[in-house]
N, C-alpha and C positions, 0 to 999 in steps of 0.2 A: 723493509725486509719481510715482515708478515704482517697480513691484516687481515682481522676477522672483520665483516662487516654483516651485521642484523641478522647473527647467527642462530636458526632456532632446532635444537633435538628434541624429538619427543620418545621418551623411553617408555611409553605407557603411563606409570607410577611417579615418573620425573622430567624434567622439561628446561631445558636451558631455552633460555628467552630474550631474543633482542642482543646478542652478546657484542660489542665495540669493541677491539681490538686492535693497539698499532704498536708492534714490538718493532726498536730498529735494530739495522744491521750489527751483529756484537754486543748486543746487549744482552744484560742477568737479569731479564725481567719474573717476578715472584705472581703469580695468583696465590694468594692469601683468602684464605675462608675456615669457615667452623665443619665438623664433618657432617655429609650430605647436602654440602651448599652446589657441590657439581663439579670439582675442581676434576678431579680425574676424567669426567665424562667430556669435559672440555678440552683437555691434553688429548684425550685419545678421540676426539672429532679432528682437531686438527692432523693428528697423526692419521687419520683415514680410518679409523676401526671403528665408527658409526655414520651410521646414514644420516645426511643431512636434513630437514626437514624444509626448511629453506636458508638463504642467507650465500655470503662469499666466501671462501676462505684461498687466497692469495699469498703465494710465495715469494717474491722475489719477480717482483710483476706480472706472475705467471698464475693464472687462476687453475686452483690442483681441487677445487672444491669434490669433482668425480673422479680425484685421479687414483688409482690403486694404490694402498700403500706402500707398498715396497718402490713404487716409482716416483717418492716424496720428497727421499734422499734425507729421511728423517730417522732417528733415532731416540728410544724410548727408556730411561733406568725406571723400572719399579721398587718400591719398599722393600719387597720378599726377593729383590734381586733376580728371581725365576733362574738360577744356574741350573745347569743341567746334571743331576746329581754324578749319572756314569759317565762323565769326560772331565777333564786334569780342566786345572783352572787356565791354562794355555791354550784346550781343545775348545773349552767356553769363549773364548775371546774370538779365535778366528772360525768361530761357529758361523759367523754371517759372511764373512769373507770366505768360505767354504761354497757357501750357496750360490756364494757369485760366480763360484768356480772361479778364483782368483790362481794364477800360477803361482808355483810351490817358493819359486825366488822372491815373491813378493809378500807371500803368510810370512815367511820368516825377518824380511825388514817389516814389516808392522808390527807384527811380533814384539822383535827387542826394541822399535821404537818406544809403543805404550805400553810396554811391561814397563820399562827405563824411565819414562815418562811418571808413574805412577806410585813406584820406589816398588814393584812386584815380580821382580825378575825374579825372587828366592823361592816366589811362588807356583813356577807355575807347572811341575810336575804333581803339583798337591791335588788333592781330591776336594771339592768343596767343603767336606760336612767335615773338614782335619781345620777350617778358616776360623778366624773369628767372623764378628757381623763386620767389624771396619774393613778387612781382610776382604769379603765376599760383594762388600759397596763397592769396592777398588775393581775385585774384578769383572762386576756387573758394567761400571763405568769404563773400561778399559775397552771392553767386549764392543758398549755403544761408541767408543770414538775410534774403536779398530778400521771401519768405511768410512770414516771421513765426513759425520754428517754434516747440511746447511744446516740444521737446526736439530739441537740435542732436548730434549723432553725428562723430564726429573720428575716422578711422582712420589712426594713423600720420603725423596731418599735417605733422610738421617731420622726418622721416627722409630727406627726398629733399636736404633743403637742406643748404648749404654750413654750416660754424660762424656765422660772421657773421651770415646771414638767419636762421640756427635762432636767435638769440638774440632777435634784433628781434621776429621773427613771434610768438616763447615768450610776449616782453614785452605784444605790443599782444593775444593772447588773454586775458590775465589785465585787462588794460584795458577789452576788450570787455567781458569777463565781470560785473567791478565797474560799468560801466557797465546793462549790459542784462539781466543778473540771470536769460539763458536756463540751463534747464535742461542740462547739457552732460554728456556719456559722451565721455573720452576714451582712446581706444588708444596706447600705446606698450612699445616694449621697453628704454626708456631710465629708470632709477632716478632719475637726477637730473634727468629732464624731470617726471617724478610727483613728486619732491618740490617741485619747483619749481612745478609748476600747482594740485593734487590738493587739495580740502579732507578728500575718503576715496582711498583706496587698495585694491582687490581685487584681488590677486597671484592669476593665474588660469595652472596649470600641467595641462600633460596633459587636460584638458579638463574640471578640477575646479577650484573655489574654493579656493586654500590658505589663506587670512587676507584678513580688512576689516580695517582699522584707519583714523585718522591717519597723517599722514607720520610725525610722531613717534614712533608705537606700530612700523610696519613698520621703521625706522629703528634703532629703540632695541631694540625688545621682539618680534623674529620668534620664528613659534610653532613652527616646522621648518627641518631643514637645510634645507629647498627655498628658502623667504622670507628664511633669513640667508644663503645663498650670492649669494641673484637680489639680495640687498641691500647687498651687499659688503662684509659683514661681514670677511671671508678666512681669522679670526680664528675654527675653530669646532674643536671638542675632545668626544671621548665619554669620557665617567669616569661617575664617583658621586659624589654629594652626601655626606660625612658630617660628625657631630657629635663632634668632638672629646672630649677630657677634662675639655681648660679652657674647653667651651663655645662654641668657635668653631668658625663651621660651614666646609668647605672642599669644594672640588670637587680629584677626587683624578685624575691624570692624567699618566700616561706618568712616573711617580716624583715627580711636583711636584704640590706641592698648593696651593691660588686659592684667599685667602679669598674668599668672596662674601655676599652678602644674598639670602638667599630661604627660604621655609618649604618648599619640595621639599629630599626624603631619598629613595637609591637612585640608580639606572642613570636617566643625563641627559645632554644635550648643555650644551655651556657656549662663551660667543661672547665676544669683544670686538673691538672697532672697534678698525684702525690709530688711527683718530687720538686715540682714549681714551688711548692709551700714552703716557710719556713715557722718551722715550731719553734715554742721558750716559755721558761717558766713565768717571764717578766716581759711588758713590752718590749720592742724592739725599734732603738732608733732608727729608721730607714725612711728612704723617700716613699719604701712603696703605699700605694695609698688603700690597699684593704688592711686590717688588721682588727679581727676581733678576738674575742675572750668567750672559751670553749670549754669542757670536761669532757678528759678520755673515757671514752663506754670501753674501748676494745683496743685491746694492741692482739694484734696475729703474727707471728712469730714464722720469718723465712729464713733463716740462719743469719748471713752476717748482714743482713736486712728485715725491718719490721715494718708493718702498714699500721700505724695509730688511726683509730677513726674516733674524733674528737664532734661534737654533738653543740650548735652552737643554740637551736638550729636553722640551716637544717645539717645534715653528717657532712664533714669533711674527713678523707681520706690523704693522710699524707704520713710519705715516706723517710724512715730514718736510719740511719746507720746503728747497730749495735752500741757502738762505739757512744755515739752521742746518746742515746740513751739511758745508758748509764751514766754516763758521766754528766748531766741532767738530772737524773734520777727521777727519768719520767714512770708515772704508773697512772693503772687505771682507776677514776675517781679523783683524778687531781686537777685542778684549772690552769687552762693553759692558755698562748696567746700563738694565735697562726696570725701568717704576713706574706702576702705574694704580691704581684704588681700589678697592675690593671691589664697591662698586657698577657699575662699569662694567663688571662681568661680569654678563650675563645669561644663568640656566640656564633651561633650554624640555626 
């Protein structure tokens, strides 16, 4: 459906570089990065609003790399929504449909299609700045799916919103989506908004591609400190892989050594997830085969979750429920015993 291929912008001050790209047809594919890693400047390359420096950029087997925008058949939602403050949130929507000089019989079925579509019929005599921000997402989005695009472009579109609206809004894109099967590139620098939408992930840092994957693969299996840090891992270690005498292979690290699974041998990085870990005040009978004896430096407190970072060393980072917490009666300065599997380390 779309392919960027060795796509290079030079902004002056910024530079996308080398960019690889293959969204398919109907897919929620996420660009994930930190801010000024280029995500915007990449949405709106492909959307045609900068000059290419070299490279392909491919539609639908149709190379649009110099084609004008408006002849892209592409569609853009930003953060700040851009509505037009003096027209009704009705006059915003078939704003584009306007320009096409669309007949009057047919503004008004798109109209009560994506008003209907969106749950925003009640809206659309309203004046923008009378909206909420969920309110104003809906009809920024209504607006871009009023033409019909191949491919709908999301820059950041739940950052501006409050928690509450960001969940709703999260919910009814993944609705729309299974509903209307458009092609969608979305932006964010939120982890758990990608896993939550994304059926791929490209983690775009510095204005290079770090890693495509699955939520699963960026989740589980990052390929650099860059994707296991931006993926919150917290949990990342440099040693060596070796093969023991009796066979078992271990990452060697800060005097402790982490069985793990993997055919890598030598100089490697080595991750796990808080919540792979399991804490206790006392061993723990289990097969799994790490298990040492720690004292918590820090518990950091996220409501009905906490990150204990327990010092063996070197720091482990692992996550607990409130709940167990107390009911443990974990604190800090007390000895503890973490327990994960060999498996839940991954070395990159």
């Amino acid at each position: 459906m779309i392919r960027v291929n060795n796509l290079c912008v030079d902004l002056g001050d910024f530079q996308l570089k080398d960019i690889e790209l293959t969204v398919d047809e109907g897919e929620y594919f996420i660009v994930l990065g930190p801010t000024g890693a280029g995500k915007t400047v990449l949405l709106e390359s492909i959307a045609g609003l900068y000059p290419v420096k070299s490279g392909q950029i491919w539609l639908r087997g149709r190379e649009v790399t110099s084609l004008e925008p408006e002849k892209r058949n592409i569609s853009i939602v930003y953060q700040d929504h851009a509505l037009f403050p003096h027209l009704s949130a009705g006059e915003n929507i078939l704003f584009g449909l306007k320009l096409q000089r669309r007949p009057k019989q047919e503004l008004g079925k798109v109209l009560d299609w994506v008003s209907h579509l969106l749950g925003i019929a009640h809206l659309l005599d309203r004046s923008p700045d009378t909206l909420s921000g969920g309110e104003r997402q809906k009809v920024a989005l209504a607006r871009a799916l009023s033409t019909k695009p191949e491919v709908l472009l999301l820059d950041e579109p739940l950052s501006a919103l409050d928690p509450e609206s960001r969940e709703g809004v999260q919910k009814e894109l993944r609705q729309l989506h299974n509903q209307l099967r458009v092609t969608t590139i979305h932006v964010t620098h939120d982890f758990e908004e990608a896993i939550a939408l994304g059926d791929h992930i490209a983690v775009l840092g510095e204005g290079c591609i770090k890693q495509v994957g699955t939520p699963e693969q960026i989740f589980h299996q990052p390929n650099s400190e860059f994707v296991a840090r931006f993926a919150m891992v917290r949990n990342i270690f440099t040693g060596e892989v070796v093969e023991r005498d009796d066979g078992i292979i271990v990452f060697c690290t800060e005097d402790t050594e982490l069985a793990v699974v993997t055919d890598l041998r030598g100089k490697s990085h080595a991750s796990v997830r808080p919540e792979d870990i399991l804490i206790s005040p006392e061993p723990l009978r289990s097969s799994a085969r790490n298990s040492f004896c720690g004292t918590i430096t820090r518990i950091a407190d996220r409501g009905s979750t906490l990150y204990l970072t327990v010092n063996l060393p070197p720091d482990f980072v692992c996550l607990v429920t409130r709940r167990s917490l107390e009911e443990m009666g974990l604190a800090e300065g007390q000895r503890v015993y973490i327990t994960f599997k060999a498996s839940a380390v991954h070395i990159f």
